[in-house]
PAVEXLUM-953805 format. One record per residue: residue number from 1; residue in one letter; z, y, x of N, C-alpha, C in turn. Coordinates in steps of 0.02 Angstrom, whole numbers, plus 50000, padded with zeros to 5 digits. Atoms other than C-alpha are relative to their C-alpha. Example, Ala and Ser with C-alpha at 12.3 -4.5 7.8 and 13.67 -1.06 7.14 Angstrom:
PAVEXLUM-953805
   i aa   n.w   n.v   n.u  ca.w  ca.v  ca.u   c.w   c.v   c.u
   1  A 50000 49941 50045 50390 49775 50615 50000 50060 50045
   2  S 49997 49941 49958 50357 49947 50684 50037 50055 49961
This chain:
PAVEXLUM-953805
   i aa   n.w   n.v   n.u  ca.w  ca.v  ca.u   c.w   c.v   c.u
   1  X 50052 49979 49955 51058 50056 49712 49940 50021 49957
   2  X 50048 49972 50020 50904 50161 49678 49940 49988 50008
   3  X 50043 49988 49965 50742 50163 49704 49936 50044 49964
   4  X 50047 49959 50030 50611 50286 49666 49929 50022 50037
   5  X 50067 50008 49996 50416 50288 49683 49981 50044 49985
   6  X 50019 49938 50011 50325 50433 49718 49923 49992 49993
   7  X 50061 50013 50020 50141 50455 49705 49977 50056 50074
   8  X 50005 49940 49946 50084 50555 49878 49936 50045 49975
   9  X 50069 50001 50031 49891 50558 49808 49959 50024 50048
  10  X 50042 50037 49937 49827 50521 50000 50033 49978 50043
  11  X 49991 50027 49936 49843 50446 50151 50057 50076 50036
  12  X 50003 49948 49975 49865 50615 50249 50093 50009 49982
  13  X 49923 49956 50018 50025 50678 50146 50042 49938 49993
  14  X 49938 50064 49988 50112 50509 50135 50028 49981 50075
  15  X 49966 50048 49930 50122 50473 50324 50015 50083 50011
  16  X 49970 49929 49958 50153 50685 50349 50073 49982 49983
  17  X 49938 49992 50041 50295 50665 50220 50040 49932 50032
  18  X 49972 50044 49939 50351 50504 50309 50022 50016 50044
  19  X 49978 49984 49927 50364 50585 50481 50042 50047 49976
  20  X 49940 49951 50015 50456 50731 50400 50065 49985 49982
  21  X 49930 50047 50030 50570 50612 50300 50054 49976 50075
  22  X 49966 50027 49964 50612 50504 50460 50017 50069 50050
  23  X 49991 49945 49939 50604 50679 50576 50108 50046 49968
  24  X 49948 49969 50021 50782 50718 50470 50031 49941 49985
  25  X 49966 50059 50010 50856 50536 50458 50001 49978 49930
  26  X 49994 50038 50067 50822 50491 50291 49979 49936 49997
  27  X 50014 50084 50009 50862 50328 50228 49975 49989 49970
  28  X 50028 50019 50051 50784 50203 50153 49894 50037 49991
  29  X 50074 49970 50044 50574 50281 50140 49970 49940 50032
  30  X 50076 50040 49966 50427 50162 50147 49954 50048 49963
  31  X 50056 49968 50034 50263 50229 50133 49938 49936 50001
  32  X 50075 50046 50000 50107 50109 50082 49961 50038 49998
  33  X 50054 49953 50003 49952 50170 50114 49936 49946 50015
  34  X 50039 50051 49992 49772 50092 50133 49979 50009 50055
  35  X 50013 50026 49945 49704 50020 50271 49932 50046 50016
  36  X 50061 49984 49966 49524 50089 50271 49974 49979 50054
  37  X 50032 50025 49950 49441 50094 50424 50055 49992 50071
  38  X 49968 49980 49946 49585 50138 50524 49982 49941 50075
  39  X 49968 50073 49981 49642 49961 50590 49951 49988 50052
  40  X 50050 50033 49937 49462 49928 50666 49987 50054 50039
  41  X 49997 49944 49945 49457 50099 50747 50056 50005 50037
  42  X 49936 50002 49952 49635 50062 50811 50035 50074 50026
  43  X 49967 49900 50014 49697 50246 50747 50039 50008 49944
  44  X 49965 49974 50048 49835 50202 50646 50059 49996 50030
  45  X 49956 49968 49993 50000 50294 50666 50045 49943 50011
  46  X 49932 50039 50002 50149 50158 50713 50050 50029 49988
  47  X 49923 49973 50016 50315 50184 50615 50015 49921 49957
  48  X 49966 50056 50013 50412 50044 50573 50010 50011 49934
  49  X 50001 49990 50081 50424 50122 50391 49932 49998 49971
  50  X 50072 49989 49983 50235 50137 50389 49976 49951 49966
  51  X 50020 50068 50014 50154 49978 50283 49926 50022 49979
  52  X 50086 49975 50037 49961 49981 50270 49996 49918 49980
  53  X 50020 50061 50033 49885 49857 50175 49957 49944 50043
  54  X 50014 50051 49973 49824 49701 50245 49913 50017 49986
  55  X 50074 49987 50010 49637 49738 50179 49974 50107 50002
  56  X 50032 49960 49982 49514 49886 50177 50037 50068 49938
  57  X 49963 49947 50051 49618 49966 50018 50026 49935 49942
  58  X 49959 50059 50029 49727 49881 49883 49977 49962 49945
  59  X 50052 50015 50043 49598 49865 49752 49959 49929 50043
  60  X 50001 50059 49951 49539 49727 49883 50050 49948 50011
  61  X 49936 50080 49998 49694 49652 49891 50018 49947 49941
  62  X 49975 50032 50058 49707 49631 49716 49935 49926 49989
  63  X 50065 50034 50007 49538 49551 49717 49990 49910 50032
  64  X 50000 50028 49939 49564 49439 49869 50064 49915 49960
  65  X 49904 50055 50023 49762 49367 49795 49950 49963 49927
  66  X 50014 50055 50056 49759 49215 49661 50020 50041 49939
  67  X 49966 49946 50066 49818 49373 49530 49943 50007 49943
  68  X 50039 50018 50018 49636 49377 49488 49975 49941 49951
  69  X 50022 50068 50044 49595 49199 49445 50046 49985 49940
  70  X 49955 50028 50044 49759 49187 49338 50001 50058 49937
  71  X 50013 49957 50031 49723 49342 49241 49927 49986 49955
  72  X 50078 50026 50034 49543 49286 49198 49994 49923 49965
  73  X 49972 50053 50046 49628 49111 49144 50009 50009 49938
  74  X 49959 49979 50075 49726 49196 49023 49946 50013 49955
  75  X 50035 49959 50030 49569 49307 48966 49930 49933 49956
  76  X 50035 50054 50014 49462 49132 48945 50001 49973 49940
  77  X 49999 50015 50067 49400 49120 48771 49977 49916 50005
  78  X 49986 50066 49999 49362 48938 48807 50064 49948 49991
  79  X 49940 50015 49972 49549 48896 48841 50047 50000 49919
  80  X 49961 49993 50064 49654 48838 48702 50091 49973 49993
């Protein structure tokens, strides 16, 4: 099995290219995309392939997760 990661480089062309993908049965696509404002304007697109991020963009998420604190452990010139 494959899998291959594309780069769309927005919102816009990832969920077009999504609907085009699923509009011809192709298997297998997820698209991630960020959340922005959509979520609280309640104007984002439902597709079951579709994954927006849980926060406002993913740079947030990273911020938010314990990925942070354990990264800045490591970086801890105190720490021996």
């Amino acid at each position: 099995m494959c899998c291959l990661m594309v780069n769309a480089f927005n919102k816009e062309n990832a969920i077009n290219s999504l609907l085009m993908l699923d509009s011809n049965s192709f298997p297998g696509v997820l698209a991630i995309v960020d959340s922005d404002f959509r979520v609280l304007e309640r104007n984002f697109p439902t597709n079951r392939n579709l994954l927006p991020t849980d926060f406002h963009d993913l740079e947030t998420m990273l911020l938010v997760s314990p990925a942070l604190d354990k990264v800045l452990s490591e970086l801890d010139p105190l720490k021996k």
